[in-house]
C-alpha positions as MATLAB code, in Angstrom:
seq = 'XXXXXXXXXXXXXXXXXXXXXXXXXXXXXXXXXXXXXXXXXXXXXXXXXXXXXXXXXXXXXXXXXXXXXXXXXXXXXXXXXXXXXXXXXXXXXXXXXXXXXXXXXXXXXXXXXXXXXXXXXXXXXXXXXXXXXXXXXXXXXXXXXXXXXXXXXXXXXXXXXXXXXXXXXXXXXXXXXXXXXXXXXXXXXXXXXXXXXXXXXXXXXXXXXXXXXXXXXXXXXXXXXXXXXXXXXXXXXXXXXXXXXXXXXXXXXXXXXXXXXXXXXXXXXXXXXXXXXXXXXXXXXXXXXXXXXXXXXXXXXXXXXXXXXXXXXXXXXXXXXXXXXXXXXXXXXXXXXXXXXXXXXXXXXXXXXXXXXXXXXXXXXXXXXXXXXXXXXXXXXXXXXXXXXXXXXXXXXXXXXXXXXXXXXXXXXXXXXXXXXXXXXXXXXXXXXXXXXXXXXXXXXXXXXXXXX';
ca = [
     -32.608   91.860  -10.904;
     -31.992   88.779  -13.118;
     -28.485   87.844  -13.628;
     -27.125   86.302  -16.622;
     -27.960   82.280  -16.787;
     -25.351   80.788  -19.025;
     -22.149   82.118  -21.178;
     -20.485   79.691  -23.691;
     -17.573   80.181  -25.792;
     -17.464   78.560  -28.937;
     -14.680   79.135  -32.002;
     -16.125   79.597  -35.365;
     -13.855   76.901  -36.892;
     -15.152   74.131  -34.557;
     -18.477   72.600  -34.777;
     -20.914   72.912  -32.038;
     -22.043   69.333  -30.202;
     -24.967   67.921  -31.950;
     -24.684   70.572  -34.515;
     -24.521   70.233  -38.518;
     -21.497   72.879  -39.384;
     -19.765   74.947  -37.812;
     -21.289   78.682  -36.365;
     -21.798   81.472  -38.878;
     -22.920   84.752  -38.568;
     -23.072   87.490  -41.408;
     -22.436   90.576  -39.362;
     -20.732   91.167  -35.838;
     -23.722   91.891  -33.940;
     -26.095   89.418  -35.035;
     -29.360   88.354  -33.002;
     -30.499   84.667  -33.629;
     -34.422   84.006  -33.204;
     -33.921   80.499  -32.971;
     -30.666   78.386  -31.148;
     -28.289   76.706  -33.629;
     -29.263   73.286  -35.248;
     -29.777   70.442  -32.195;
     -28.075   72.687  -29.638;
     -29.606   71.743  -26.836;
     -30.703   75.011  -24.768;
     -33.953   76.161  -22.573;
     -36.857   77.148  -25.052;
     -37.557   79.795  -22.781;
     -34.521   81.811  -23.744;
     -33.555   83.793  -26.770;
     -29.905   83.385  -28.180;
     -27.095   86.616  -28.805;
     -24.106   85.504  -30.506;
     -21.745   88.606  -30.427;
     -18.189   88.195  -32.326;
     -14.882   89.396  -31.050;
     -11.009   89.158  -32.507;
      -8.359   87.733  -31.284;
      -4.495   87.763  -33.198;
      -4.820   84.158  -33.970;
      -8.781   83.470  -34.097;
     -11.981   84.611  -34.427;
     -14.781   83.354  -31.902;
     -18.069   83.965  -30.883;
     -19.483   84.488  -27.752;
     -22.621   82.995  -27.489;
     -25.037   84.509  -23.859;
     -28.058   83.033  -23.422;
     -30.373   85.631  -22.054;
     -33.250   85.388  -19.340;
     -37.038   87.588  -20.715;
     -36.232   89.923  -18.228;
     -32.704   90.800  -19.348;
     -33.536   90.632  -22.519;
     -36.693   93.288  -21.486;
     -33.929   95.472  -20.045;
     -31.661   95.143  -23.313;
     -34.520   96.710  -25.282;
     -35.429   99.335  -22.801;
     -32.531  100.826  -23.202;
     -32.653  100.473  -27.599;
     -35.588  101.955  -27.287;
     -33.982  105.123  -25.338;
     -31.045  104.964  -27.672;
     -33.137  105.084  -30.879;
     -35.161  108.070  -29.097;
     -31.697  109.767  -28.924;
     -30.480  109.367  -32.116;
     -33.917  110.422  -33.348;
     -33.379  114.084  -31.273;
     -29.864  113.967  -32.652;
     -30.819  114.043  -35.924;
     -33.327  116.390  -35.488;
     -31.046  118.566  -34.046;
     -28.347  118.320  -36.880;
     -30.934  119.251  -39.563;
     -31.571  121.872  -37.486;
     -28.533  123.094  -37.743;
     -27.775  121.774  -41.151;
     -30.982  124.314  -42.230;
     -28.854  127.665  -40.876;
     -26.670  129.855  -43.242;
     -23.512  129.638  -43.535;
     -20.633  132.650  -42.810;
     -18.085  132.840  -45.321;
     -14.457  134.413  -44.531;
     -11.934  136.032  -46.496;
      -7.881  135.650  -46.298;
      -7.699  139.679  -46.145;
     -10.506  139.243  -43.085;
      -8.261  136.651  -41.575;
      -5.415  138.200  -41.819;
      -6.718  141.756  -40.566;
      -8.708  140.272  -37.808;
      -5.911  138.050  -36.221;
      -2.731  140.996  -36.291;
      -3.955  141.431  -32.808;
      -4.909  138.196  -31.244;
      -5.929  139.949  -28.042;
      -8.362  138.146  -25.446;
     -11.020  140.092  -26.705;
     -10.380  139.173  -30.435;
      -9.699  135.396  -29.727;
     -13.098  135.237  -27.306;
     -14.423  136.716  -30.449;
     -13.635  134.298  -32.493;
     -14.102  131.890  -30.148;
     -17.881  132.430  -30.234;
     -17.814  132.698  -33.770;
     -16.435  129.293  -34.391;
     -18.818  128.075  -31.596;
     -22.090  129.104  -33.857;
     -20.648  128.069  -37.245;
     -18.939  124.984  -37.164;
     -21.502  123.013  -35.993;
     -23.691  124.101  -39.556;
     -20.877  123.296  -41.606;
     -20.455  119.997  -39.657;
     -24.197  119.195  -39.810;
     -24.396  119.891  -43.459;
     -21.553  117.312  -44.413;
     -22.700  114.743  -41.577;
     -26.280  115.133  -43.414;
     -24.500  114.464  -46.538;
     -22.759  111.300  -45.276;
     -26.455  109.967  -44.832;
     -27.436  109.725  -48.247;
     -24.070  109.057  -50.839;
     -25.059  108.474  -54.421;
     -23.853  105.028  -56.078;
     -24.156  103.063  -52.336;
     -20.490  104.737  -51.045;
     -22.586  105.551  -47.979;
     -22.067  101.639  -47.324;
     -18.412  101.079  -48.222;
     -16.289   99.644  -46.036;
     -13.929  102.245  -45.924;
     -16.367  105.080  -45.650;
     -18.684  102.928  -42.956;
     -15.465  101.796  -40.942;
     -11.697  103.511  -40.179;
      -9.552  101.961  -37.539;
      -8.706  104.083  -35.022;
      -5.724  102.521  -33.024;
      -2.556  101.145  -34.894;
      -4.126   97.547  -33.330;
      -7.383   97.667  -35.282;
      -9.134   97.185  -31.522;
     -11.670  100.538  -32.262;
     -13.647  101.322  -35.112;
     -15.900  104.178  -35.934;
     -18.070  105.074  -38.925;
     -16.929  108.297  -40.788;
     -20.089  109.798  -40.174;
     -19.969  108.888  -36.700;
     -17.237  111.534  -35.870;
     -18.788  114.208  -37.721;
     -21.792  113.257  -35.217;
     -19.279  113.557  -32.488;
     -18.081  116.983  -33.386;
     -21.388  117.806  -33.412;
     -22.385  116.756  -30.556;
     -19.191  118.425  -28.925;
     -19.731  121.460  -30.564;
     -23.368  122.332  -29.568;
     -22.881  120.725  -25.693;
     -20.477  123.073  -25.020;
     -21.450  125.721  -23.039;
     -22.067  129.713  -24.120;
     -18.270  130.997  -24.242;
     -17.971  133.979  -21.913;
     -14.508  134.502  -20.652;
     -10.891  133.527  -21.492;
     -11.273  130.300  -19.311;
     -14.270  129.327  -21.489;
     -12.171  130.132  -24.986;
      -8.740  128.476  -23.570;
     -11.593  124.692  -23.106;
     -12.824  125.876  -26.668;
      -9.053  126.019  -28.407;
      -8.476  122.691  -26.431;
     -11.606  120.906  -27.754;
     -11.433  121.846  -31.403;
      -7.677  121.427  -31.778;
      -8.885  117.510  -30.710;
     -11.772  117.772  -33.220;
      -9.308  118.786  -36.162;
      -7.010  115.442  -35.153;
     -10.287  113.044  -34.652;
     -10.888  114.210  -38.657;
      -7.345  113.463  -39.829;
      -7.977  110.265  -41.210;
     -11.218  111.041  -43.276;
      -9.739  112.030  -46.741;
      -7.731  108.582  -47.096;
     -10.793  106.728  -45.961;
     -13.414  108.294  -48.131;
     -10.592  107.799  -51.037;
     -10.319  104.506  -50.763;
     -14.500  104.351  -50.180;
     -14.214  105.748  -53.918;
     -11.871  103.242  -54.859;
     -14.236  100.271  -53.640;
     -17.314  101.785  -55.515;
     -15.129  102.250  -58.540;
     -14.494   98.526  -58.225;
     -17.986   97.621  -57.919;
     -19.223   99.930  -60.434;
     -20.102   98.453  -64.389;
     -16.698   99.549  -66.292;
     -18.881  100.891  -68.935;
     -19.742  103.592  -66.148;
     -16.892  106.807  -67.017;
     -15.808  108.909  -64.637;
     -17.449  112.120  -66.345;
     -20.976  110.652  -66.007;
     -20.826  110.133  -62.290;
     -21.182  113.583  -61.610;
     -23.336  113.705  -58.207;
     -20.157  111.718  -56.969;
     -17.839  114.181  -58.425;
     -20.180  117.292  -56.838;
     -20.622  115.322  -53.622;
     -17.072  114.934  -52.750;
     -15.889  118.754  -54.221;
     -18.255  120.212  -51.735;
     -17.123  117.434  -48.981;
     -13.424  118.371  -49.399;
     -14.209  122.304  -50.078;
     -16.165  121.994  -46.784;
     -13.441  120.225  -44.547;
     -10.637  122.322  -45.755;
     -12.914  125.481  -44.782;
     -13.721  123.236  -41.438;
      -9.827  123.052  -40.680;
      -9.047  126.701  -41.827;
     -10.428  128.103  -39.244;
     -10.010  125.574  -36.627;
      -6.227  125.674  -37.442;
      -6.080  129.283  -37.903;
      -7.789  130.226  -34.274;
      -5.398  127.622  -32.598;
      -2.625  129.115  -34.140;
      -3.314  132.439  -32.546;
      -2.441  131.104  -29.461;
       0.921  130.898  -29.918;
       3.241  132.411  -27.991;
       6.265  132.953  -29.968;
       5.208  133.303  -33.647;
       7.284  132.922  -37.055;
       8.152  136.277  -37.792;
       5.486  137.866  -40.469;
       3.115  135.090  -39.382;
      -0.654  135.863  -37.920;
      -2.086  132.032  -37.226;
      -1.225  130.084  -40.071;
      -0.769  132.925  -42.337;
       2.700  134.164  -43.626;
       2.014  137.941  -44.688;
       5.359  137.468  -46.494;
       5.514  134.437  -48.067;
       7.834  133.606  -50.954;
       6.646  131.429  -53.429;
      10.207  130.454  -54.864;
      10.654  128.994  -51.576;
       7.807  127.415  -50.829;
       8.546  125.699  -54.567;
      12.140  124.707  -54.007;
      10.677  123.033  -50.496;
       7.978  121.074  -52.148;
       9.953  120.123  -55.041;
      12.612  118.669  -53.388;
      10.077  116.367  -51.512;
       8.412  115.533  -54.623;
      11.680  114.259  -55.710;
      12.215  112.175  -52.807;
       8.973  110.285  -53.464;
      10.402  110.096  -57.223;
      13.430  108.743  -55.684;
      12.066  106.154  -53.411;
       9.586  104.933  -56.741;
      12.041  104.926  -59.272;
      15.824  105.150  -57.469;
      16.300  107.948  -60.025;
      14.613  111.191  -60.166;
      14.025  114.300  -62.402;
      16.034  117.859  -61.895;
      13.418  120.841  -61.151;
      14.814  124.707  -62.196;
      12.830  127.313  -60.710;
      12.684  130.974  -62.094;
      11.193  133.995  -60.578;
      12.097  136.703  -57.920;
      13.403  135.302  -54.827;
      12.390  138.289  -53.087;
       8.952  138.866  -54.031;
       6.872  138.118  -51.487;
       2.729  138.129  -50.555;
       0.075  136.957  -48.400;
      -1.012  133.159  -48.297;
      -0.828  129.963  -46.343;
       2.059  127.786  -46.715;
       0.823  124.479  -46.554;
      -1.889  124.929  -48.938;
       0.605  126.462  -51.476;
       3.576  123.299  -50.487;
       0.571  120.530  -50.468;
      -0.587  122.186  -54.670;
       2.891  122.129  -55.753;
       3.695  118.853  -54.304;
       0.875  117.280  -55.789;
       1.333  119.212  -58.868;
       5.743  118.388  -59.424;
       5.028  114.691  -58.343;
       2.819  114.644  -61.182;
       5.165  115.526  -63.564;
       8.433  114.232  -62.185;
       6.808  110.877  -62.868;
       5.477  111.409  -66.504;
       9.184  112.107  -67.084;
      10.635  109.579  -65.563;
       8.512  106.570  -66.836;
       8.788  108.413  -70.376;
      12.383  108.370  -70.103;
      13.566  105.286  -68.473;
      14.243  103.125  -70.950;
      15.633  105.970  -72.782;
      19.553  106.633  -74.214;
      18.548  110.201  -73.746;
      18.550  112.139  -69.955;
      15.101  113.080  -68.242;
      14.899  116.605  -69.357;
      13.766  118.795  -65.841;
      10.883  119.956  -64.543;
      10.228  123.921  -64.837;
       8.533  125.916  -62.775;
       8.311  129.658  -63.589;
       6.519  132.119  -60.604;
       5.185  135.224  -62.077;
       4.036  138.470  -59.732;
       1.110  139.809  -61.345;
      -1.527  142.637  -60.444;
      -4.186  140.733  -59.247;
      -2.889  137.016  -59.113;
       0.341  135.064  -58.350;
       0.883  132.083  -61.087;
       3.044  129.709  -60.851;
       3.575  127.330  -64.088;
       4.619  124.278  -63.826;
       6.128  122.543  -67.459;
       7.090  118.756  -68.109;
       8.054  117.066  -71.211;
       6.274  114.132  -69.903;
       4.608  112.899  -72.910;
       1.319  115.029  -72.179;
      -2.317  113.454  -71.760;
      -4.431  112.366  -74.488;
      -7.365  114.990  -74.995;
     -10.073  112.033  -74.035;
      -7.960  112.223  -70.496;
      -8.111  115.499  -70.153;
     -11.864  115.472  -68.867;
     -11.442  113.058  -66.465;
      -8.421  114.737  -64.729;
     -10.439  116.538  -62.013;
     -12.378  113.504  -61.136;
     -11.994  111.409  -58.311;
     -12.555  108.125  -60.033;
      -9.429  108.877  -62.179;
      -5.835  108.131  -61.931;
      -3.036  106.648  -63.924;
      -1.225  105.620  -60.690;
      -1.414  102.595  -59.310;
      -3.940  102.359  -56.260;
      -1.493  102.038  -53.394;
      -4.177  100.654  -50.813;
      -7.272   98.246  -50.892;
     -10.152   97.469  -48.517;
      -7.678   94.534  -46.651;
      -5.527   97.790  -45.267;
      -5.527   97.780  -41.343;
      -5.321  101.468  -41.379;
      -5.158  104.988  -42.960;
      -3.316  107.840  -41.684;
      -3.027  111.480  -43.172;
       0.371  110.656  -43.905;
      -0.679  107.961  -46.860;
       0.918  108.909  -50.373;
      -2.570  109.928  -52.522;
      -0.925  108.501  -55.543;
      -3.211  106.353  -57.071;
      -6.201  107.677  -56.118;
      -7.057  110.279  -58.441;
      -7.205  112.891  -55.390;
      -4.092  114.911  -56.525;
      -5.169  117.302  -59.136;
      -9.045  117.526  -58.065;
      -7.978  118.581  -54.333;
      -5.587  120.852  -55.226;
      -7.882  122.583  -57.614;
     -10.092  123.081  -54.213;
      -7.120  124.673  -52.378;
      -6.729  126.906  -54.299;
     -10.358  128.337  -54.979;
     -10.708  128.525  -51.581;
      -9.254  131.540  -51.413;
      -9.759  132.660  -54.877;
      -7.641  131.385  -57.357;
      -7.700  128.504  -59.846;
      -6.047  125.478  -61.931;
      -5.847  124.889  -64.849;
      -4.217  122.112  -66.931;
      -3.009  121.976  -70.783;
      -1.473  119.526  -72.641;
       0.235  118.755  -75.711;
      -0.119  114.815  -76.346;
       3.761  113.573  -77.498;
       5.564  116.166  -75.759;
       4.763  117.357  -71.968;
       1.936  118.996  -70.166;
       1.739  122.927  -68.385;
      -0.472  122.961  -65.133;
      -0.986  126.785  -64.032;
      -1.912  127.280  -60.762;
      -3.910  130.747  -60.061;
      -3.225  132.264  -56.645;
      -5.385  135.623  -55.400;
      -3.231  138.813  -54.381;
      -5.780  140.599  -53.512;
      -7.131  137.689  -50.721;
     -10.175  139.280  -50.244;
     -12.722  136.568  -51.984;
     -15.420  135.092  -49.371;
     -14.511  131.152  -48.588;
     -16.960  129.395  -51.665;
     -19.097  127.773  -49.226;
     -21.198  124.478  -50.558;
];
């Protein structure tokens, strides 16, 4: 076999001997027909230059490459582009099939006895329908309206704190896949415990992809004409409601079949479901740490009064119901505050009222925030909207599921999507000069089928 011939290292500031300017290339894998300018070098050779990064520098590596190597090198191309041809195949494949909706009730019912025989059960259900709902959104990431396909931040996410791995977005959707359909048929409880274990790591490998397809938006939004308005980019807008509708389905049931497993369970909880769940709590909790992000922003922050029954109680997921209140009390804890701060007068507080009806819970949540002007109010639900500033740009080394989604206009559209999953709604009005009402719409009843796009 023919061994490499030459390897030279050359740094992209420093000019190559005999050469006009110093080495460029436009992308990190870049194949050069012809040698640089005068660089003396065997015309029977073709020239790689492949770039790596270094804390201090950037260089290139530069291998010059015998026919036969180079013979080898596309031998095995070819067999790659073969695969990814099957793989794609094999995702609209999947991508074609129909999708199962669940229900909260079903949830709930199904998992009050997480025997062996109800978790292999579910096993094997997860096992046929997450790949289609993963092949649907990984066909999706194929073909974005407006070019986001080929943002930065959608194409490439760092995945170590050290920036030394990256991987396109739609690359680990084609990883689940790939996971998800090698795994063999699930037949026993040795079978389901390798299933819990690989999609609880499928759930973390997709932690980071609502951050980085946010600030994707944000870098089309830049590039886009500013005559462009957010309400006339509507195959954006329907793109990324089924995206997001689809992953929180994804990690609903991924989350909720992992959390049968455990041993020792909050009392009243089956998975990640509280059967008796106060929403007065679950308020007071998120409102306080709405207020601490108010207090870290301004150094001042907003009182919030909550009224309602502290002992009703009813069926629902707490960190869907914290992450809509969050969103929803950060929202109006800083319309009051930046109303108010150069004001004699004190911040007047944020109200929440939680009312027990027949067939919904609603929770209202009233500022005196200065309302939205009725132009605004149509672009509220829209991703390319926000009246925060953008707290990250394309020169970020990293995004983490911990990132504050200030700024992105992801608050109210995402939290509209949490809560029709399961059936209920929001709804925003406002009074322009005086404050706004969001009401928030949560099913009883529980027993509405997942909307799947």
């Amino acid at each position: 076999m023919c061994a490499l011939r030459h390897v030279y290292l050359l740094d992209v500031n420093r000019k190559i001997s005999g050469s006009r300017g110093p080495l460029r290339s436009s992308r990190p894998f870049h194949l050069l027909i012809n040698p640089p300018p005068r660089l003396s070098l065997p015309l029977s050779v073709d020239v790689f230059f492949f770039e790596t990064s270094t804390l201090d520098r950037r260089r290139f590596l530069l291998f010059v490459l015998t026919s036969d190597l180079i013979a080898q090198i596309m031998a095995v191309k070819k067999a790659a582009e073969s695969f990814s041809k099957a793989l794609a195949e094999e995702v609209h494949r999947w991508g074609g099939m129909k999708q199962t909706g669940v229900s909260l009730r079903y949830m709930m019912e199904f998992g009050a006895r997480p025997t062996q025989k109800n978790l292999l059960i579910s096993a094997q259900f997860l096992h046929k329908e997450l790949p289609i709902r993963i092949a649907r959104r990984a066909i999706e990431l194929e073909s974005l309206p407006f070019g986001l396909s080929e943002k930065p931040a959608v194409l490439k996410v760092l995945g170590t704190p050290s920036g030394s791995m990256s991987q396109e977005v739609r690359d680990w959707y084609l990883d689940s896949f790939r996971d998800l359909t090698s795994f063999p048929e699930i037949r026993d409880t040795s079978n389901e415990l390798a299933f819990t274990r690989m999609i609880k790591m499928i759930k973390v490998r997709h932690n980071n992809v609502v951050p980085a397809m946010a600030l994707g938006v944000q870098q089309l939004k830049r590039d886009l004409n500013r005559k462009v308005v957010p309400e006339e980019l509507e195959e954006i807008h329907q793109f990324l409601d089924r995206f997001y509708m689809s992953r929180i389905g994804i990690r609903m049931l991924i989350g909720q079949h992992v959390a049968l497993h455990d041993p020792d369970p909050e009392p009243g909880c089956i998975g990640q479901i509280n059967t008796r769940l106060s929403p007065m709590l679950v308020a007071r909790a998120a409102s306080e740490d709405a207020r601490s992000v108010c207090f870290r922003e301004y150094g001042v922050a907003p009182e919030v009064d909550i009224y309602g029954d502290p002992k009703f109680t009813f069926p629902y997921v707490p960190s869907h119901l914290h992450l809509m209140v969050f969103e929803l009390v950060k929202n109006s804890l800083r319309a009051v505050q930046e109303r108010f701060m150069n004001s004699d007068k004190d911040a007047p507080p944020v109200r929440i009222i939680v009312a027990d009806g027949i067939e919904d819970v609603t929770i209202k949540i009233s500022d005196e925030g200065g309302g939205i002007p009725r132009s605004g109010l149509r672009k509220i639900f829209t991703y390319l909207y926000s009246t925060a500033k953008n707290p990250l740009d394309e020169n970020c080394e990293g995004v983490s599921d911990g990132v504050t989604m200030a700024g992105y206009g992801y608050g109210l559209p995402i939290s509209r999507l949490y809560a029709r999953y399961f059936g209920g709604d929001l709804q925003i009005i406002s009074m322009e000069g005086y404050g706004t009402d969001a009401y928030l719409h949560l099913s009883r009843l529980g027993d509405s089928q997942e909307p799947l796009p």
